[in-house]
C-alpha positions as CSV (number, residue, x, y, z in Angstrom):
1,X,132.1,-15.0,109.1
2,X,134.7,-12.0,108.0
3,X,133.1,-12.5,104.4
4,X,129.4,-12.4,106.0
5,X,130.5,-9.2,107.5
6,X,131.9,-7.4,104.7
7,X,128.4,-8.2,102.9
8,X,126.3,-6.4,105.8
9,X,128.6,-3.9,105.2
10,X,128.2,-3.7,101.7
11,X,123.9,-4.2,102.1
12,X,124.3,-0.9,104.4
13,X,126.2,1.2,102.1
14,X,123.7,0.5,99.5
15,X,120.8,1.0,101.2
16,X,122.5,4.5,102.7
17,X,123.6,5.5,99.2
18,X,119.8,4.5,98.0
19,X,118.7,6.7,100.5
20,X,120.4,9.2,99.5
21,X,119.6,8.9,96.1
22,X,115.9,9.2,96.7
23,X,116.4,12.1,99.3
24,X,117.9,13.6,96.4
25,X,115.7,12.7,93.8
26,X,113.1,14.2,95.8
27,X,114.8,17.8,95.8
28,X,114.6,17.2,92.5
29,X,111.4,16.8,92.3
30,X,110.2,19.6,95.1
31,X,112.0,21.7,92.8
32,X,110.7,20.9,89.5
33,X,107.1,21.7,90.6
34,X,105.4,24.5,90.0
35,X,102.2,25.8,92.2
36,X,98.7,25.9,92.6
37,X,98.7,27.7,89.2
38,X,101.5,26.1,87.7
39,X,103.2,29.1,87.4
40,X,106.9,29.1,87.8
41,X,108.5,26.4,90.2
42,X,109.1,25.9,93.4
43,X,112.6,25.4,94.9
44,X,111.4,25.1,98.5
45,X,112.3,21.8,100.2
46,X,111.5,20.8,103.8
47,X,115.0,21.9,105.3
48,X,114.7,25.1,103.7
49,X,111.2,26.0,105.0
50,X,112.9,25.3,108.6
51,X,115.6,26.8,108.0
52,X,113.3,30.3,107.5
53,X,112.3,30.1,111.3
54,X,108.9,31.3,110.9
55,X,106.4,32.1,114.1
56,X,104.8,28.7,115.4
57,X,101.3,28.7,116.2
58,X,100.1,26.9,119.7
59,X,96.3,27.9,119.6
60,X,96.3,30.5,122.1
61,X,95.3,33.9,121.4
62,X,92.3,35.9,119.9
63,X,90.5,34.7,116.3
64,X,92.1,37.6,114.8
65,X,95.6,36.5,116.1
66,X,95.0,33.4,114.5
67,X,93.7,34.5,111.1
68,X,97.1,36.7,110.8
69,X,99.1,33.7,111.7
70,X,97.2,32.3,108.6
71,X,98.0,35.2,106.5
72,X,101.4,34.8,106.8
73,X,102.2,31.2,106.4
74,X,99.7,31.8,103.0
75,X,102.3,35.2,102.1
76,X,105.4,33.0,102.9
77,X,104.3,29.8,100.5
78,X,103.0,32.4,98.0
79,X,106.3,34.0,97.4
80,X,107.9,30.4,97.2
81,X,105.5,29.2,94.5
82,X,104.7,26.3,96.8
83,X,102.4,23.6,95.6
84,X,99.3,23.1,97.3
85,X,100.1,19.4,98.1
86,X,103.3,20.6,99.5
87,X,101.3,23.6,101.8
88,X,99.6,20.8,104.1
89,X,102.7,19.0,104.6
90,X,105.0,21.7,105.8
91,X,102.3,23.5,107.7
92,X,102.1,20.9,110.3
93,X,106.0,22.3,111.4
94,X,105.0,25.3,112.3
95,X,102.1,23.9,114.9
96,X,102.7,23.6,118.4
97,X,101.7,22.4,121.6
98,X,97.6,22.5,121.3
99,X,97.4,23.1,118.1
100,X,99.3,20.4,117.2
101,X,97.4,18.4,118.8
102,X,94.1,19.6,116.9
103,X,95.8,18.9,113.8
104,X,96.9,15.4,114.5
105,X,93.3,14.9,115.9
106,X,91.8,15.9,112.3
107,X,94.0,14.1,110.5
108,X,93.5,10.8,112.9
109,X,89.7,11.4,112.0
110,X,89.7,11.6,108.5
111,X,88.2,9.2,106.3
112,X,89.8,8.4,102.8
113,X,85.8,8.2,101.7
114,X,86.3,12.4,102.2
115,X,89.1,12.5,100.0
116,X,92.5,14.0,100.7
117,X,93.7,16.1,103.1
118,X,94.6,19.2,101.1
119,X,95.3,22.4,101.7
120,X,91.6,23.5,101.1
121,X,90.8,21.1,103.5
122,X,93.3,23.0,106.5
123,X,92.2,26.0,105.4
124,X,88.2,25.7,106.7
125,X,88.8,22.6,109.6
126,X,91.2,26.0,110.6
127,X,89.0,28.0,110.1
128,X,85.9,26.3,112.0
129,X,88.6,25.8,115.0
130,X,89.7,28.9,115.6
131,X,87.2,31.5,114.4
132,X,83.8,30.0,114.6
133,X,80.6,31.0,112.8
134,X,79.3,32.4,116.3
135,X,82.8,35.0,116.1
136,X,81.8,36.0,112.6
137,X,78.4,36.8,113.3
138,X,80.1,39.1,116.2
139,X,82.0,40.3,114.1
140,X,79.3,41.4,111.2
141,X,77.4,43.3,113.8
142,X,80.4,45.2,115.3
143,X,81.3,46.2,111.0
144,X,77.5,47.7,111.0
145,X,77.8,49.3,114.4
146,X,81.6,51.1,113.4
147,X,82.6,54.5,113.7
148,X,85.5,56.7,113.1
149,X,84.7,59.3,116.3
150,X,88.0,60.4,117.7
151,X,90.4,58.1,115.7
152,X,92.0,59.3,112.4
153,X,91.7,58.1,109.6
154,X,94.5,55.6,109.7
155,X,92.8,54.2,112.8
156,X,89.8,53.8,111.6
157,X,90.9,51.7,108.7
158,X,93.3,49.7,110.5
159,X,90.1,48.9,112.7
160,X,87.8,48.2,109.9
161,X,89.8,46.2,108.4
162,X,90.3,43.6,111.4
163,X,86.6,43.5,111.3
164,X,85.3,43.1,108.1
165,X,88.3,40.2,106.9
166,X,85.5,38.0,109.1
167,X,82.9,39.5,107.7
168,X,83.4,37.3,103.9
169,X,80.0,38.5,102.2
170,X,81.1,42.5,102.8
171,X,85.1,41.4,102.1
172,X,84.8,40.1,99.2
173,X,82.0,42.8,97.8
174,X,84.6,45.7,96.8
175,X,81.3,48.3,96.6
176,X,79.7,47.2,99.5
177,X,83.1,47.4,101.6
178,X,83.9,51.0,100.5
179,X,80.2,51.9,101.4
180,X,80.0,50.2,104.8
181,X,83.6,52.4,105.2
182,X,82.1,55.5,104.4
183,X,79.2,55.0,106.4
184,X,81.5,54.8,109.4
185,X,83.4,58.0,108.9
186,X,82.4,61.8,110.7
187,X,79.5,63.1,109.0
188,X,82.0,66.4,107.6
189,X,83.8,63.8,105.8
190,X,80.6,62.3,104.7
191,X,79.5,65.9,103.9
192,X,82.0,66.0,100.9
193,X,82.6,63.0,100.2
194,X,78.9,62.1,99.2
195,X,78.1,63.7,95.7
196,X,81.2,61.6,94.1
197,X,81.9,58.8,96.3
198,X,84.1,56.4,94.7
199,X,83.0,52.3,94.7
200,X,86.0,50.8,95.0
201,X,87.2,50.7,98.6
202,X,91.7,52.0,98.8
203,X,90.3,54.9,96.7
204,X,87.6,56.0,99.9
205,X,90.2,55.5,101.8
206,X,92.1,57.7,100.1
207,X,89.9,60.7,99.7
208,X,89.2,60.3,103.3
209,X,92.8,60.7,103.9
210,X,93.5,63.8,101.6
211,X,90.7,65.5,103.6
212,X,92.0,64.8,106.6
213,X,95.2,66.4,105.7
214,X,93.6,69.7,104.3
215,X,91.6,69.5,107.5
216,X,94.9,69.6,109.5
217,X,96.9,72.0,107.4
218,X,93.6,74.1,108.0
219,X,93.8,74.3,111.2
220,X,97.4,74.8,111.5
221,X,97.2,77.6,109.8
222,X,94.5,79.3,111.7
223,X,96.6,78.8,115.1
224,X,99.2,80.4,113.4
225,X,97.1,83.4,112.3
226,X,95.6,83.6,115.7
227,X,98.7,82.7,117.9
228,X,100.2,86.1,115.9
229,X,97.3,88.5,116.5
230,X,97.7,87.5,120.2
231,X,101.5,87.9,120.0
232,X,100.9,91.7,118.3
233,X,98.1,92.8,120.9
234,X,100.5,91.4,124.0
235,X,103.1,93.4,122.8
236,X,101.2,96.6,122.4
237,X,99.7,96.3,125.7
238,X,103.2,95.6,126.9
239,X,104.8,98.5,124.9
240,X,102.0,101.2,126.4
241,X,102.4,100.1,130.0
242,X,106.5,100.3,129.9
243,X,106.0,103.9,128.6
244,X,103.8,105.1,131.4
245,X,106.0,103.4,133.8
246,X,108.8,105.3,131.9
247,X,107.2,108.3,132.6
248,X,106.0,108.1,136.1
249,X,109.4,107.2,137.2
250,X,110.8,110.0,135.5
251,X,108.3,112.6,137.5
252,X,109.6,110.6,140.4
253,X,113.3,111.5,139.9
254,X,112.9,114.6,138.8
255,X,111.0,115.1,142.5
256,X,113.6,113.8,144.3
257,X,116.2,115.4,142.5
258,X,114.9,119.0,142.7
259,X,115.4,118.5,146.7
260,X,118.7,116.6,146.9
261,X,120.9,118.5,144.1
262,X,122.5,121.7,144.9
263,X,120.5,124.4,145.0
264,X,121.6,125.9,141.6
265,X,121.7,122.6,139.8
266,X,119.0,120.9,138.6
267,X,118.7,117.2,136.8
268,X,116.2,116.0,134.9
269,X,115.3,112.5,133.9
270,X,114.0,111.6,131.1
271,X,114.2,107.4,129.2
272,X,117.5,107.3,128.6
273,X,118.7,110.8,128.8
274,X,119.6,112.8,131.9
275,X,119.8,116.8,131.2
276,X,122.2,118.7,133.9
277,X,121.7,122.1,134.2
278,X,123.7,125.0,135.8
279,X,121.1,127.7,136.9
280,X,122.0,131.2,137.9
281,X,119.7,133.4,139.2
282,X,120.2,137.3,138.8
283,X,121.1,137.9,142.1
284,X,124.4,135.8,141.9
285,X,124.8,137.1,138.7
């Protein structure tokens, strides 16, 4: 029996240090790949894509929450060269509660006659779940129907660009996206924009914000010059009406001063200066 048991014992070690060895083989492996383009290599393994803590997606929330989820998972396996075969096996750990279950109900479904799942594959069953063809067809009427109005030009953009990332056939047209953003914006950007307006889309948006700054720095400096001729016809109002208060107070004390001063001095009041005079008539003389 003892020698029995020293041989179970030795069976587990080896099957633990086998283990190990293809756990570490497969590091090996992960590492040696490259990605999708089979440029550079990947050194991302499945502890250290947990260990980066990234946001987990449940399924709540709007489309657009959902396609920015997307976008960074995509940005994150980008900048880790991470092989496509690799993508749709660590996705999966950063899906939660109903989507999780979604995902393990497409996979469940698929058929080996469809080929495998890849990351292709999670990219449009995502895409079908969480924003439809009936949101995107929203979505391309709300891009025609845009306007700046009140918003900058910042705001504006930020707003188009939610929009039209559903819209894929304006998207993925660089012409027809910068004209679709002009279109939207107030007709005096329009105005001078028109004769030379650029077809590729971050240069529109870039003109658009130049002129909105010289629109600004415009305007600034027409409150300034008006804010100053207000200032200077305040102040002369302001200056006249002190000096005719000046002087009616002056007639004032002079009045009152003729009849309370001695009879043969008189004082007279003028802004800031007060004149005492002895008088003598020729009788005391």
């Amino acid at each position: 029996m003892p020698p029995r048991r020293r041989g179970r014992a030795r069976g587990r070690a080896g099957r633990n240090g086998r283990a190990e060895e293809h756990s570490h083989r497969e590091d090996e492996e992960v590492s040696q790949s490259g990605n999708s383009d089979g440029q550079g290599a990947s050194n991302m393994t499945l502890t250290k894509w947990l260990d980066m803590k990234l946001e987990k997606f449940d399924g709540s929330g709007t489309p657009m929450d959902a396609a920015s989820w997307l976008r960074t998972m995509e940005k994150y396996m980008d900048a880790s060269l991470m092989t496509l075969e690799d993508r749709v096996v660590y996705v999966a750990f950063q899906l939660k509660g109903l989507a999780d279950d979604w995902w393990e109900g497409v996979r469940a479904a698929w058929s080996p006659a469809h080929g495998q799942l890849t990351w292709d594959v999670f990219g449009k069953q995502f895409t079908r779940k969480y924003y439809p063809t009936s949101f995107k067809e929203k979505m391309d009427v709300a891009l025609r129907n845009i306007k700046q109005g009140d918003k900058t030009v910042d705001e504006y953009e930020t707003e188009f660009s939610k929009i039209v990332h559903f819209v894929d056939h304006i998207n993925r047209n660089e012409c027809e996206k910068s004209r679709r953003f002009f279109e939207g914006l107030n007709s005096e950007y329009r105005h001078v924009m028109g004769a030379n307006r650029p077809n590729d889309y971050f240069t529109v948006v870039e003109q658009a914000r130049g002129l909105e700054l010289q629109y600004h720095l415009t305007e600034v400096e027409a409150t300034r010059t008006s804010t100053g001729s207000d200032r200077k016809r305040s102040y002369l109002g302001e200056r006249g009406s002190t000096q005719q208060s000046d002087l009616k107070k002056s007639k004032i004390d002079h009045d009152y001063l003729k009849s309370s001063l001695a009879p043969n001095v008189l004082e007279i009041r003028v802004p800031e200066v007060v004149l005492r005079l002895n008088i003598k008539s020729e009788a005391s003389a």
